[in-house]
VEXZA-236104 format. One record per residue (C-alpha): y, z, x; residue number from 0; residue in three letters. Coordinates in steps of 0.001 Angstrom, whole numbers, plus 500000, padded with zeros to 6 digits. Example, Ala and Ser with C-alpha at 12.3 -4.5 7.8 and 13.67 -1.06 7.14 Angstrom:
2
+--------+--------+--------+-----+------+
:     yy :     zz :     xx : seq : type :
+--------+--------+--------+-----+------+
: 495500 : 507800 : 512300 :   0 :  ala :
: 498940 : 507140 : 513670 :   1 :  ser :
+--------+--------+--------+-----+------+
***
This chain:
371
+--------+--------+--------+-----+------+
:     yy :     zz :     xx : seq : type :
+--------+--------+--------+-----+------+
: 557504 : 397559 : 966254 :   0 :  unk :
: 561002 : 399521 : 967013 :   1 :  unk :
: 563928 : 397495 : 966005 :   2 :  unk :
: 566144 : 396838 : 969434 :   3 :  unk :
: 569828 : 396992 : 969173 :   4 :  unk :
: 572543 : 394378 : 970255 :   5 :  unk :
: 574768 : 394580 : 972916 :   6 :  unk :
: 577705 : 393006 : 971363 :   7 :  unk :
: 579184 : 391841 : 967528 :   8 :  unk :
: 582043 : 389270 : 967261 :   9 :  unk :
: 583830 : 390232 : 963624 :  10 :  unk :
: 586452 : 387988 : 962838 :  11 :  unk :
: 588848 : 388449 : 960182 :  12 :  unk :
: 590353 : 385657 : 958303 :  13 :  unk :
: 593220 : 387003 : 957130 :  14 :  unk :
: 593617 : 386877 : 953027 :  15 :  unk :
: 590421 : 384880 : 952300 :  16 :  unk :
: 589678 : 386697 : 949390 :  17 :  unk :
: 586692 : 385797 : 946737 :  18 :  unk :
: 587915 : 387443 : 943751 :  19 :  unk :
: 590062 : 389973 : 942653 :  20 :  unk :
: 588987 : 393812 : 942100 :  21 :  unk :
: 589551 : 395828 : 938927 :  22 :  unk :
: 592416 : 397510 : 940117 :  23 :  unk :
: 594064 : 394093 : 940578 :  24 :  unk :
: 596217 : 394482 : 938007 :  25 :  unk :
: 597948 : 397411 : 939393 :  26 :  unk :
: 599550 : 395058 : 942658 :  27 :  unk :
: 600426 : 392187 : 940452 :  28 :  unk :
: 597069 : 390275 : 941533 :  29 :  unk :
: 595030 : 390361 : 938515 :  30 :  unk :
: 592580 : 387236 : 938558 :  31 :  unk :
: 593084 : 386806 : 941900 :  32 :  unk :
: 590430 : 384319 : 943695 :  33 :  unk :
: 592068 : 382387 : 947027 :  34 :  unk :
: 589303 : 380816 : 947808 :  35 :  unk :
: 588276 : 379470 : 944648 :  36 :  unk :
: 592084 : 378374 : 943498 :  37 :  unk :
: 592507 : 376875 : 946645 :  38 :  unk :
: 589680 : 374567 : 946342 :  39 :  unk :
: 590643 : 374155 : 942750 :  40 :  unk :
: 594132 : 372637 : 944013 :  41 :  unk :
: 592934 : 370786 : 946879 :  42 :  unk :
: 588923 : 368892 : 945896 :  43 :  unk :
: 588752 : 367109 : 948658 :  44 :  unk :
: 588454 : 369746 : 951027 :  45 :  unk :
: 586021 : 369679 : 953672 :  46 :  unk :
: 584098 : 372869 : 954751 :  47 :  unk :
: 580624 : 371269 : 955744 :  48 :  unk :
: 580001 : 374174 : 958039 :  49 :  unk :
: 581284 : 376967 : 956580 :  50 :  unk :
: 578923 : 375841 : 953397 :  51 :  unk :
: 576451 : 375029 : 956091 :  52 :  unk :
: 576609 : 378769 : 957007 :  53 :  unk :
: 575918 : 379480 : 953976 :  54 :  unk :
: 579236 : 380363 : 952154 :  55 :  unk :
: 577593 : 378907 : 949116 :  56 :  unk :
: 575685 : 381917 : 948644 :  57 :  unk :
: 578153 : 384596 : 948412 :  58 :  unk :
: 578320 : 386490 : 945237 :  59 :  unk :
: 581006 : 384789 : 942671 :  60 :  unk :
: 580738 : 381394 : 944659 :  61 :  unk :
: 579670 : 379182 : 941944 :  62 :  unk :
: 582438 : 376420 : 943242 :  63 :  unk :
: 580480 : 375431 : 946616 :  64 :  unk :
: 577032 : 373698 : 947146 :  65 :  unk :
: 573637 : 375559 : 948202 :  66 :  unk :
: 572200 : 374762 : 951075 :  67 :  unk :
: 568836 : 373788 : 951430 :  68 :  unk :
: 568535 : 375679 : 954765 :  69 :  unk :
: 571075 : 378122 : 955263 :  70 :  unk :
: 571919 : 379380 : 958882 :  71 :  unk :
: 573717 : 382537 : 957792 :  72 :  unk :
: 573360 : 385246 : 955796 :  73 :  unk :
: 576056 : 386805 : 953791 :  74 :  unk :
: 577527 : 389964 : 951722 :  75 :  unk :
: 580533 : 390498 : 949540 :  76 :  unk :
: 582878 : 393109 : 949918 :  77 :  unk :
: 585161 : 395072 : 947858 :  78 :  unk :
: 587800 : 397736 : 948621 :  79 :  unk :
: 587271 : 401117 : 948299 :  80 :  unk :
: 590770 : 402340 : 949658 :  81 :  unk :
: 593937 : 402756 : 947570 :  82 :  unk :
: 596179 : 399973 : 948609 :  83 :  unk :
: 596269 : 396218 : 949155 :  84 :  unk :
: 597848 : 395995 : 952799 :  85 :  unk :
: 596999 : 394830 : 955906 :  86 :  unk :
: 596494 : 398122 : 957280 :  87 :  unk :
: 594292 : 399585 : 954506 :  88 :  unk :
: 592399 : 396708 : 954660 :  89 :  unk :
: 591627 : 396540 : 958711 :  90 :  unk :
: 591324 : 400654 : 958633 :  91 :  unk :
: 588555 : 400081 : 955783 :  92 :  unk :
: 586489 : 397387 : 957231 :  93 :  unk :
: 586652 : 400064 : 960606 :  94 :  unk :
: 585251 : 402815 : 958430 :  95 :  unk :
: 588156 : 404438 : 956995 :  96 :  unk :
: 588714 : 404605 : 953386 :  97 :  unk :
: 592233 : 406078 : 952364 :  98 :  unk :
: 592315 : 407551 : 948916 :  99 :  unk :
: 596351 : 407228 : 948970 : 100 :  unk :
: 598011 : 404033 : 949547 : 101 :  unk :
: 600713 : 403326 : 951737 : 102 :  unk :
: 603895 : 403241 : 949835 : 103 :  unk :
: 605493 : 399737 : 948979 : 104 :  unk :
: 608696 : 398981 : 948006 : 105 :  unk :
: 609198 : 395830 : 945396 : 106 :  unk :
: 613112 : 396533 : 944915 : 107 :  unk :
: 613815 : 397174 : 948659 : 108 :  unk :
: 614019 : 401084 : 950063 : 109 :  unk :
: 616223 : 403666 : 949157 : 110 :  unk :
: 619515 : 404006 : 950086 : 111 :  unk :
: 619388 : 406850 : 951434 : 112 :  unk :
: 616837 : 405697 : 954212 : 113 :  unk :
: 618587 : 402389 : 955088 : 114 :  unk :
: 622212 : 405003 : 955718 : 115 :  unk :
: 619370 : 407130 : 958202 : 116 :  unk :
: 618224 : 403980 : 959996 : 117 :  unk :
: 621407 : 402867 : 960353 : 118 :  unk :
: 623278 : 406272 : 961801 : 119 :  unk :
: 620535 : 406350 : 964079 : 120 :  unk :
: 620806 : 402886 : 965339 : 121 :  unk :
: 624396 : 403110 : 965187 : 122 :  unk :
: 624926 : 399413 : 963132 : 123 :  unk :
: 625339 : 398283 : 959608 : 124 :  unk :
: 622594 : 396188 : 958316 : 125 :  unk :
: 621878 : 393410 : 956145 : 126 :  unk :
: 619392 : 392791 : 953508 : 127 :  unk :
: 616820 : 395236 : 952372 : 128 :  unk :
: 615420 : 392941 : 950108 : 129 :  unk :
: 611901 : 391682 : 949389 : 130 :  unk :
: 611813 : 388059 : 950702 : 131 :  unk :
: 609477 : 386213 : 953454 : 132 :  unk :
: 610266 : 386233 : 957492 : 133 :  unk :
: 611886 : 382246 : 957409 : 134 :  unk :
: 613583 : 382575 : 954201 : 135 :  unk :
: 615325 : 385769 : 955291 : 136 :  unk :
: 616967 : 384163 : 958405 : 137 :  unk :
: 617684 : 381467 : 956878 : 138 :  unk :
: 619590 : 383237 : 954620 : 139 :  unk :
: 621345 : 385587 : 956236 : 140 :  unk :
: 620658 : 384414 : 959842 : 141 :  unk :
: 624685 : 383100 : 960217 : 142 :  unk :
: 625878 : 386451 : 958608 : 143 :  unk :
: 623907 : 388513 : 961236 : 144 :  unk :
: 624877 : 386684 : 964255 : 145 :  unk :
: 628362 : 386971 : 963092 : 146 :  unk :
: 628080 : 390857 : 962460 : 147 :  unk :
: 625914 : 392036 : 964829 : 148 :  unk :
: 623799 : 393416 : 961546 : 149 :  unk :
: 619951 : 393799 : 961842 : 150 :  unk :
: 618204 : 392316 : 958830 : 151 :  unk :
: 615905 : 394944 : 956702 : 152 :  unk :
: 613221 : 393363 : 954606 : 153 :  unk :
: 609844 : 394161 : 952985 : 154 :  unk :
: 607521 : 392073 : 951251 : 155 :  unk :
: 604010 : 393012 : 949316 : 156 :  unk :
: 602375 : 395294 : 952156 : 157 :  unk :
: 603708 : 398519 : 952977 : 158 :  unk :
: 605989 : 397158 : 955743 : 159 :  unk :
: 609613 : 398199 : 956971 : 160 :  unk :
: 610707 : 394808 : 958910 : 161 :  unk :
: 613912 : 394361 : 961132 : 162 :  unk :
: 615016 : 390721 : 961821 : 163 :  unk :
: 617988 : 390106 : 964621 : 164 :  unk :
: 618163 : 386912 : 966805 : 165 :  unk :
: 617639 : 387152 : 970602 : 166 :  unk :
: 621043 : 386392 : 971645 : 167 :  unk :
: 622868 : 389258 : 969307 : 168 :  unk :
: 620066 : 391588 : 969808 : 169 :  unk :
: 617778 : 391766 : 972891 : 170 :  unk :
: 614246 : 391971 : 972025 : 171 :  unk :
: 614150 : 395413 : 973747 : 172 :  unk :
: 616848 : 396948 : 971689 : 173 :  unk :
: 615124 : 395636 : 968102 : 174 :  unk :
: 612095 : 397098 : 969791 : 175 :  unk :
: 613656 : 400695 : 970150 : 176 :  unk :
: 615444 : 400018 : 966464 : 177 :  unk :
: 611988 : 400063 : 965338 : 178 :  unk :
: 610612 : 402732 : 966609 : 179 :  unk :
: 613631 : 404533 : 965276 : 180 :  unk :
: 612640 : 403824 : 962342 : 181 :  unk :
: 609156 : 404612 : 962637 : 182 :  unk :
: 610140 : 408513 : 963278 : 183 :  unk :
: 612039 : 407938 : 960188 : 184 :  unk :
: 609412 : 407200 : 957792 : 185 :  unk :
: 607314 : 410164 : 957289 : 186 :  unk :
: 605718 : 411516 : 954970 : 187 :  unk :
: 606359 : 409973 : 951419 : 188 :  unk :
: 607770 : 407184 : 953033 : 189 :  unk :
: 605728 : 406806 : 956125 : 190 :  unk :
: 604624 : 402837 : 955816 : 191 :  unk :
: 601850 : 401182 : 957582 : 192 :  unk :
: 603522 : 399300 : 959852 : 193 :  unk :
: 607757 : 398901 : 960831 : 194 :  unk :
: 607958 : 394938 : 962215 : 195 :  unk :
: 610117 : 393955 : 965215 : 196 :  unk :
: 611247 : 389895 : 964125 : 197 :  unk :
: 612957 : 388279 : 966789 : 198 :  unk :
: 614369 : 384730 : 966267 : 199 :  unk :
: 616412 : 382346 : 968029 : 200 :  unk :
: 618430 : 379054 : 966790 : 201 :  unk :
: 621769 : 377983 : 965457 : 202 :  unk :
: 622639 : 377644 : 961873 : 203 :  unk :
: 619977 : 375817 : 959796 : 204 :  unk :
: 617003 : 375674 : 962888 : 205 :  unk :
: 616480 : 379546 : 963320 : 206 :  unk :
: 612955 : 379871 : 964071 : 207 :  unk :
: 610545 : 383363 : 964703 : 208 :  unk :
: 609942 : 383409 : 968350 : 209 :  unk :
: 607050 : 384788 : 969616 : 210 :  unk :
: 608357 : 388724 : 970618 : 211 :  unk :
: 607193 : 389918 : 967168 : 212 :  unk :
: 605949 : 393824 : 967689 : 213 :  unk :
: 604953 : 396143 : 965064 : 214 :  unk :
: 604448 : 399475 : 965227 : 215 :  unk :
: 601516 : 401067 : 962781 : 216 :  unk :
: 600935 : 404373 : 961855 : 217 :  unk :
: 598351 : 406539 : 963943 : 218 :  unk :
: 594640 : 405733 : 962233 : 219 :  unk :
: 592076 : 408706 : 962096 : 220 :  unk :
: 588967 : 407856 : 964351 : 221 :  unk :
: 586689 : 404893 : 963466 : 222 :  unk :
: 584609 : 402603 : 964063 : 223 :  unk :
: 586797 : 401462 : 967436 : 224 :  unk :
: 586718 : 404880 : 969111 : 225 :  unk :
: 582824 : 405086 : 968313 : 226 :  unk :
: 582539 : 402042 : 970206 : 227 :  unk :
: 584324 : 403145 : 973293 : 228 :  unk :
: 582673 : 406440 : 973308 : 229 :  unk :
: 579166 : 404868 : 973263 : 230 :  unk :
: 580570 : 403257 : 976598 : 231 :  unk :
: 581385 : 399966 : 975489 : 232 :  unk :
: 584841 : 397647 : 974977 : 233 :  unk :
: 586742 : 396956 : 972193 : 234 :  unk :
: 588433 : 393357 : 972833 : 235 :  unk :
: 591147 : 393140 : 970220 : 236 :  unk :
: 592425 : 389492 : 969555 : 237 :  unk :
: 595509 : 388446 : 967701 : 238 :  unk :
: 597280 : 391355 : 965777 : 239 :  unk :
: 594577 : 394188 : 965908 : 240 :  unk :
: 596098 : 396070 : 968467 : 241 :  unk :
: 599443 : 396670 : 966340 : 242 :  unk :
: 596922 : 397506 : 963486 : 243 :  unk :
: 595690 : 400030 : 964988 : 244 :  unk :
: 598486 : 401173 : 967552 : 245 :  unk :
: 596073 : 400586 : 970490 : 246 :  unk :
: 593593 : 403284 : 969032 : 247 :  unk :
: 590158 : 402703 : 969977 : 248 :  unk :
: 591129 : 399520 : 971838 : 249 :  unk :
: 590049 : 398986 : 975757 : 250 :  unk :
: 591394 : 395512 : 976049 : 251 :  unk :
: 593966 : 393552 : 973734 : 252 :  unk :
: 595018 : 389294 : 973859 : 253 :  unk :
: 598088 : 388914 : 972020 : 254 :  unk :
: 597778 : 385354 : 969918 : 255 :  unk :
: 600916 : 383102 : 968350 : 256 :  unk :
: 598538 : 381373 : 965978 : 257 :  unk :
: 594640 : 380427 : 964668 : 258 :  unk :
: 593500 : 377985 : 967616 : 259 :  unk :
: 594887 : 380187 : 969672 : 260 :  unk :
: 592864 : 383103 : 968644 : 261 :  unk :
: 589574 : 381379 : 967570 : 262 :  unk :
: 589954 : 379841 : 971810 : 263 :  unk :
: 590720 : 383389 : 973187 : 264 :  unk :
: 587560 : 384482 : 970578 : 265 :  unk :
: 585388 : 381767 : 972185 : 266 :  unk :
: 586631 : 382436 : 975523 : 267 :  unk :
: 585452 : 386287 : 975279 : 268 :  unk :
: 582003 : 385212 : 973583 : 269 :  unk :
: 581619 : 383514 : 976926 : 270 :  unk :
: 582536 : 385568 : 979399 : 271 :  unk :
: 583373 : 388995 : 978518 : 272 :  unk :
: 580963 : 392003 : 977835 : 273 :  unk :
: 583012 : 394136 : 974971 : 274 :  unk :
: 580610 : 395740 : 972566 : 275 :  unk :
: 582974 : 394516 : 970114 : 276 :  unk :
: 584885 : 391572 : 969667 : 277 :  unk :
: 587533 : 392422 : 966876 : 278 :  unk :
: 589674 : 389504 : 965973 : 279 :  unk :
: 592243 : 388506 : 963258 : 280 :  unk :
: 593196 : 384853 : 961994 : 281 :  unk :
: 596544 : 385297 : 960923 : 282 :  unk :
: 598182 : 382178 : 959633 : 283 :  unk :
: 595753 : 381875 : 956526 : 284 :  unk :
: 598548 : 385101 : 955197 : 285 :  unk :
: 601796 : 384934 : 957304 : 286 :  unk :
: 602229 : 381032 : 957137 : 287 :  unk :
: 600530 : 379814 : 954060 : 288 :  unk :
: 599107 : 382869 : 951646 : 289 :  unk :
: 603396 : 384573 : 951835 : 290 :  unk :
: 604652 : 381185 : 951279 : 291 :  unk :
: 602367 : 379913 : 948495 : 292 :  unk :
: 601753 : 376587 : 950397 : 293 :  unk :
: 598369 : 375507 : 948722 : 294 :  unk :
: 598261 : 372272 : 950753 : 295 :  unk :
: 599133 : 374368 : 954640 : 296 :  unk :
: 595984 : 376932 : 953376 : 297 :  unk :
: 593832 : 374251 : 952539 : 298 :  unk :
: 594033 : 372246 : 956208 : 299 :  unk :
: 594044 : 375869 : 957563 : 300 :  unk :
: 590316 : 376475 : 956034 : 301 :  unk :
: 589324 : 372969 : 957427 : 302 :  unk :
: 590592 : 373583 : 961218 : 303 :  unk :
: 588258 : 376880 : 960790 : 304 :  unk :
: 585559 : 375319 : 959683 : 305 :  unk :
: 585893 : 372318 : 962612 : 306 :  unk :
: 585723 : 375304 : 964782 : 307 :  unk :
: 582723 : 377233 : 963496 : 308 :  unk :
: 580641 : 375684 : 965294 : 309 :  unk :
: 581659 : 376728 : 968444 : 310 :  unk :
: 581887 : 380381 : 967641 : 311 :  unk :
: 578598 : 382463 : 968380 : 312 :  unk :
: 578165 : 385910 : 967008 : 313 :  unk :
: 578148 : 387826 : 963689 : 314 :  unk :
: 581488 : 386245 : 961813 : 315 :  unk :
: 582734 : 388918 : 957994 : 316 :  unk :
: 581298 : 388161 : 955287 : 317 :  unk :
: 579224 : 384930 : 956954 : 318 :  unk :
: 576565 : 386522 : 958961 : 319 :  unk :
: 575078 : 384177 : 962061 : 320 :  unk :
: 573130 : 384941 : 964888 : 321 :  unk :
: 569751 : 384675 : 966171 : 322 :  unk :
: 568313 : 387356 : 964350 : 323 :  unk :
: 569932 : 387011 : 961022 : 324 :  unk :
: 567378 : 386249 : 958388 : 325 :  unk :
: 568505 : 382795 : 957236 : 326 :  unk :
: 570053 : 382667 : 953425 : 327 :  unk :
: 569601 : 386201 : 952899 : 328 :  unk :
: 572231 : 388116 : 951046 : 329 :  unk :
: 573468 : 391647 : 951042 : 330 :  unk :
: 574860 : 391438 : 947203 : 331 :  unk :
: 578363 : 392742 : 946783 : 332 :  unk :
: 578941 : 395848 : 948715 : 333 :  unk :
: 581408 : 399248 : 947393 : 334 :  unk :
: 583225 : 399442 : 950435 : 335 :  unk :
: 584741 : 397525 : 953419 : 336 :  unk :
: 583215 : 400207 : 955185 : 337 :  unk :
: 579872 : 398625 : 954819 : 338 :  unk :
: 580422 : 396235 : 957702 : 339 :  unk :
: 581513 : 398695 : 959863 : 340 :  unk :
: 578609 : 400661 : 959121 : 341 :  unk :
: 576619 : 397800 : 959732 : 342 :  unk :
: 578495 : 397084 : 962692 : 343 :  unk :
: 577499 : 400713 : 964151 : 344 :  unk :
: 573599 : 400117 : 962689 : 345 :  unk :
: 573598 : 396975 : 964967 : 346 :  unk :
: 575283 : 398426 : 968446 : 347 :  unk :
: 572922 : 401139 : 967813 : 348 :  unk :
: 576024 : 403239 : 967587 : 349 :  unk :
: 576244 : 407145 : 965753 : 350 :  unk :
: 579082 : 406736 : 963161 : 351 :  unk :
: 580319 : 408820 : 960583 : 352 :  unk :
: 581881 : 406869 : 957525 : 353 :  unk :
: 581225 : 406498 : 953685 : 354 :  unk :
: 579917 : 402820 : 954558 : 355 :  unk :
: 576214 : 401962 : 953929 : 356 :  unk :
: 574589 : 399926 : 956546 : 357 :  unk :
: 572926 : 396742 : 954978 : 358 :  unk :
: 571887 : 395647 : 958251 : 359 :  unk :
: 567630 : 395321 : 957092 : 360 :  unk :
: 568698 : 393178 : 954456 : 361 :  unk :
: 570451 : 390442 : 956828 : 362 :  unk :
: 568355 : 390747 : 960384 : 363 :  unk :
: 564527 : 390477 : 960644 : 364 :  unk :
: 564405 : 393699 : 962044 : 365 :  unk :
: 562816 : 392595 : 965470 : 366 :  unk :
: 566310 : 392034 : 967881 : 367 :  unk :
: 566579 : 391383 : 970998 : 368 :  unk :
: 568958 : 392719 : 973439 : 369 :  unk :
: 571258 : 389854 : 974040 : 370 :  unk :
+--------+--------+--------+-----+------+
***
């Protein structure tokens, strides 16, 4: 009997829920590295009855969660192949790309030379260039801006060239086109994954990130995405995958300001839409816990994800569910991030050309059903 195809995968992406750390670890200041497991080491009385339901249990290297008797999911592990640690790397990977450069990073802040560029061509001084997280930054520099009229420059751990400025000093229009001045800046060497627009609004000791954030990625080569839409079906982006990958490959995009609102907008589109893919990223689990080492916020971040599993309907990374999906089976540890979008293609019945291996006949019983 012919193995059918499906008509649509839901992959969502929760963002810095790692299960160990890779050999190269060492090289971006994460050796021994294990979120998952540290954070349950911190916090015991965590609850995650679905996602160990699911079958979480059963990945490789999770020795710290219960078994199921009767698993609904199945599950694979997998490591990156690409150079780099960042956002970008990652998404591009787990879309079939594997980059054998990383994008560049800058722990002691850029080079002088760019910041005097960036700011001839946006005509202002700035403030900062420093590594330091999004609230800390305008908190600390927030009344020095708004009495200047200087953007704020940061970076943190990803390849990222952010610009700061409040909404009432500078309009959310003119930080955008500040950005994209920069973004013609950075080439080559220094082209970055992504240059961050970070409006914020407040007085002196409130200033809070409103929700105008914009980033603007670098270009990705074609992927998984474009395969999609040239096999005649949608790509839904939810949450930040559109900035990922600069609209590439993406028919329809739902901006989100935070988890329930993307996991709703996710369950929404399982519902009622008819995208062949469903690409969605969970971004608090990084920007508002992982940056800000708040053990306790990633902890109750895990459990309102796991309150909503089981709600969601599809194929989920990593956790594998569906109607099809051979109960407790495993796909080991896989090379590449490229794997699942390899595996992606393999189930869409989609012609893909990546260094991913399909391990779709060792998760599915190999009898689908268009659905």
């Amino acid at each position: 009997m012919n193995k059918k195809t499906v008509k649509r995968v839901i992959l969502i992406v929760l963002d810095s829920v790692g299960i160990g750390s890779l050999p190269d670890a060492g090289e971006y200041g994460d050796a021994g590295s294990n979120t998952l497991r540290h954070i349950l080491e911190q916090v015991p009385d965590i609850s995650l009855p679905n996602l160990t339901l699911a079958g979480l249990g059963l990945v490789d290297g999770v020795d710290f969660l219960s078994r199921p008797v009767s698993p609904q999911g199945a599950v694979a592990r997998l490591a990156e192949a690409s150079a780099g640690k960042d956002t970008t790397t990652g998404h591009w990977e787990l879309a079939g790309i594997v980059l054998d450069k990383p994008f560049p990073t800058f722990p002691g802040g850029f080079p002088d030379e760019l910041i005097r560029k960036f700011e001839v061509a946006i005509g202002r001084k700035t403030l900062g260039n420093v590594v330091a997280s999004g609230t800390e930054i305008i908190d600390r520099l927030g009344v020095q801006h708004v009495a200047t009229g200087r953007p704020i420059v940061y970076t943190s751990a990803d390849s990222v060239f952010q610009v700061a400025a409040h909404e009432d000093v500078v309009s959310p229009e003119e930080l955008y086109e500040m950005c994209q001045l920069a973004r013609k800046l950075l080439t080559g060497p220094m082209e970055l994954g992504r240059v961050i627009a970070r409006p914020f609004a407040g007085k002196e000791g409130q200033f809070v990130r409103t929700s105008g954030r914009k980033d603007f990625a670098v270009l990705p080569p074609d992927n998984l995405l474009d395969a999609v839409c040239a096999h005649g079906l949608g790509v839904l982006g939810i949450g930040k995958i559109y900035d990922i990958f600069a609209g590439k490959g993406i028919t329809r995009s739902i901006s989100t300001k935070n988890n329930e609102e993307g996991l709703k907008q996710t369950l929404e589109a399982i519902r009622n839409s008819t995208e062949g893919l469903i690409f969605t990223n969970l971004v608090d689990f990084d920007m508002h816990f992982g940056h800000r080492r708040d053990v306790q916020g990633y902890a109750r971040c895990l459990e309102q994800f796991d309150e909503f599993l089981p709600e969601l309907q599809g194929a989920l990374p990593v956790i594998h569910i569906g109607n099809h999906v051979i109960p407790g089976a495993s796909a080991g540890t896989r090379n590449s991030f490229a794997d699942l979008g390899a595996t992606i293609s393999d189930a869409l019945g989609i012609e893909f050309a990546t260094s991913g291996n399909s391990y779709l006949d060792r998760i599915w019983d190999g009898f689908l059903l268009n659905q």
